[in-house]
C-alpha positions as CSV (number, residue, x, y, z in Angstrom):
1,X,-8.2,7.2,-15.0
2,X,-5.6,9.7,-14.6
3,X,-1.7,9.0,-15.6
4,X,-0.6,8.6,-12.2
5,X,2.4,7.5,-10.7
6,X,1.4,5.4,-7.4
7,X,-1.6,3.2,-7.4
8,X,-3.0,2.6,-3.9
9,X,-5.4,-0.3,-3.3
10,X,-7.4,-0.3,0.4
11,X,-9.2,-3.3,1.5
12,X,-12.9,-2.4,2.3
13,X,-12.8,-4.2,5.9
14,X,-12.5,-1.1,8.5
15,X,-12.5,1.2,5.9
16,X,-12.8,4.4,8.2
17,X,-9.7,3.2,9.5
18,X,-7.7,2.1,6.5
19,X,-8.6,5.2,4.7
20,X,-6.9,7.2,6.7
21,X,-3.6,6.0,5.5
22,X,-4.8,6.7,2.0
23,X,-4.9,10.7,3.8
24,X,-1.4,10.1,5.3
25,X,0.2,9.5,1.5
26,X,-1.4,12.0,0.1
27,X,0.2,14.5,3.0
28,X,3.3,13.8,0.8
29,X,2.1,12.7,-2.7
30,X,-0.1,14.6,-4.1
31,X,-3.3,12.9,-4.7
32,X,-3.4,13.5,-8.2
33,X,-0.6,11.8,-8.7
34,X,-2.2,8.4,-6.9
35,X,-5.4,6.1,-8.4
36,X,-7.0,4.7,-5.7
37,X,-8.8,1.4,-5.9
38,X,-10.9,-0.6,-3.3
39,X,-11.0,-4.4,-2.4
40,X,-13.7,-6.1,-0.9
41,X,-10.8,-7.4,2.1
42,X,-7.1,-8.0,2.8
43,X,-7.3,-11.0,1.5
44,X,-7.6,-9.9,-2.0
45,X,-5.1,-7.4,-1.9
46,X,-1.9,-9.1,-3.2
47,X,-4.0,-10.4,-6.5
48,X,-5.1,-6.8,-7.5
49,X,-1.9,-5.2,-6.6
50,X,0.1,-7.6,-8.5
51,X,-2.4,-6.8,-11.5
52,X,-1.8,-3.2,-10.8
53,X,1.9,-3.6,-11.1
54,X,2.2,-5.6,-14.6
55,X,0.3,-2.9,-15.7
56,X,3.4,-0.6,-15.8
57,X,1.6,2.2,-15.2
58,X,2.3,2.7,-11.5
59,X,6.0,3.2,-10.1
60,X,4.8,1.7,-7.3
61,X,1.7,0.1,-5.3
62,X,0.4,0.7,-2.1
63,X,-1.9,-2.1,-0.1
64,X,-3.6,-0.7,2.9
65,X,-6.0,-3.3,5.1
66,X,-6.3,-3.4,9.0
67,X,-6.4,-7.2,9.8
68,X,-8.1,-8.5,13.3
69,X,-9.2,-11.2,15.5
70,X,-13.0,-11.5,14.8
71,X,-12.6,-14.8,16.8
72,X,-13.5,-16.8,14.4
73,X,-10.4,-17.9,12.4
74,X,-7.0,-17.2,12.9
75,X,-6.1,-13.7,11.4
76,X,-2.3,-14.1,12.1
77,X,-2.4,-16.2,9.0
78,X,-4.4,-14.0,6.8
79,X,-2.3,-11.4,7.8
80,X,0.9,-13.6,7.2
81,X,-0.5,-14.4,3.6
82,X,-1.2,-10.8,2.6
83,X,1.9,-9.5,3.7
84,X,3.8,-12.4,1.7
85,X,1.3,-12.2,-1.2
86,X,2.3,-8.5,-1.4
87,X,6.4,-9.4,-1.5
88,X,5.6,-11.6,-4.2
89,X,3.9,-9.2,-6.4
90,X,6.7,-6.7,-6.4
91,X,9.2,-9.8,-7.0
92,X,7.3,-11.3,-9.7
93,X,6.7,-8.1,-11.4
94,X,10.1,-6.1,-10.4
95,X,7.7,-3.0,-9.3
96,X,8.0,-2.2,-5.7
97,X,4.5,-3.2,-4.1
98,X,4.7,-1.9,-0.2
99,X,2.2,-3.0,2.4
100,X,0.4,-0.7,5.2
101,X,-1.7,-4.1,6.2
102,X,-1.7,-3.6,9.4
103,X,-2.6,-6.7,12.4
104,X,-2.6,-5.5,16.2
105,X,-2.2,-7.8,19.1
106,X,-5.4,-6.8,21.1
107,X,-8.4,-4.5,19.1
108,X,-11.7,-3.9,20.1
109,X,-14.3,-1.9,18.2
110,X,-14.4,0.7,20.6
111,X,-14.3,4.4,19.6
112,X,-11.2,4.6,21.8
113,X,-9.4,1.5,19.8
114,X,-10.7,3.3,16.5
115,X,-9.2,6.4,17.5
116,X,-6.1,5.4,17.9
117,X,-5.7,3.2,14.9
118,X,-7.1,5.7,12.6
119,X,-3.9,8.0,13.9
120,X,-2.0,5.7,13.8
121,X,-3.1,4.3,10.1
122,X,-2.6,8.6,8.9
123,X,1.4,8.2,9.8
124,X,1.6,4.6,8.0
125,X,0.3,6.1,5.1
126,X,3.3,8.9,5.3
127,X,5.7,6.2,6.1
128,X,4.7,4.3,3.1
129,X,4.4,7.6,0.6
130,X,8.0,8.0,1.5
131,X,9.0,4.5,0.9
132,X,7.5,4.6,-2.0
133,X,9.6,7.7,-3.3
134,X,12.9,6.3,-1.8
135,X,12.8,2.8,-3.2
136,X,11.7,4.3,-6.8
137,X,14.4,6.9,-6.7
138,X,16.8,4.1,-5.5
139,X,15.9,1.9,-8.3
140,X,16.0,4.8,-11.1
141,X,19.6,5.6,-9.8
142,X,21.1,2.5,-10.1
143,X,18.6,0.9,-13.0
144,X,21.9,0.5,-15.5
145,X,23.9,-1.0,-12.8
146,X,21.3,-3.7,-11.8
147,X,19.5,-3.6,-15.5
148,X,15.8,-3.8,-13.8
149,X,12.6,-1.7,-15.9
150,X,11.9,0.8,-13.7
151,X,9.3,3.5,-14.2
152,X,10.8,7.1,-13.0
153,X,9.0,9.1,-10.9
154,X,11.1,11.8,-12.7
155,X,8.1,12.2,-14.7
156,X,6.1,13.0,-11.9
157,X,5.3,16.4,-10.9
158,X,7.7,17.7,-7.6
159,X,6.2,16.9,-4.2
């Protein structure tokens, strides 16, 4: 394990799709400076990330996971659980922990479909890598006025 300064986690589920915003972050962060973990699902995302974050390692954590109707249960609330495990993480550990967990309205398994989310998951990725550098260089800025720990991406290489 490398001393990096972004860990990003990817649920397993759809993983040619999800990966792809691993390749959008890494557009703008260089993948050195990001350890990459998987997770069997979505599901177990906000556990490992929140694990990630006490660490203090990582100046911040990325969840990636591409959520869908398989018809059988109700993915609007897995999807509602991951997203609001992932808040909690950052909360509980003060580390920001930001979520490209992803749950479209109508997908089918069709290479069309696929196409389109794997695009789509590459600029999610970017959005997020530069999220990520925002809200850290936000926090480092003002760290005496709001007295939170914050790990600086200062001592990160330049992107």
């Amino acid at each position: 394990m490398t001393s990096s300064c972004y860990a990003f986690v990817k649920a397993n589920w759809h993983d040619d799709i999800v990966s792809r915003a691993l390749d959008g972050f890494c557009e703008i962060i260089p993948s050195a400076q990001v350890d990459v973990f998987d997770v069997p699902g979505a599901f177990e995302l906000p556990l490992f990330c929140r694990d990630l974050a006490a660490s203090g390692r990582y100046a911040a954590v990325i969840g990636a996971a591409l959520v869908v109707d398989g018809g059988i249960y109700r993915h609007d609330f897995v999807a509602q659980a991951v997203v609001d495990g992932l808040m909690r993480a950052g909360m509980e550990t003060s580390v920001p922990v930001l979520s490209v967990s992803l749950t479209p309205h109508h997908y089918q398994e069709t290479d069309h479909h696929s196409q389109i989310f794997r695009n789509h998951f590459v600029e999610k990725g970017r959005e997020a890598a530069r999220a990520a550098i925002m809200i850290c260089r936000a926090r480092a800025s003002s760290a005496s006025l709001i007295n939170v720990p914050c790990r600086s991406i200062e001592s990160c290489p330049s992107f």
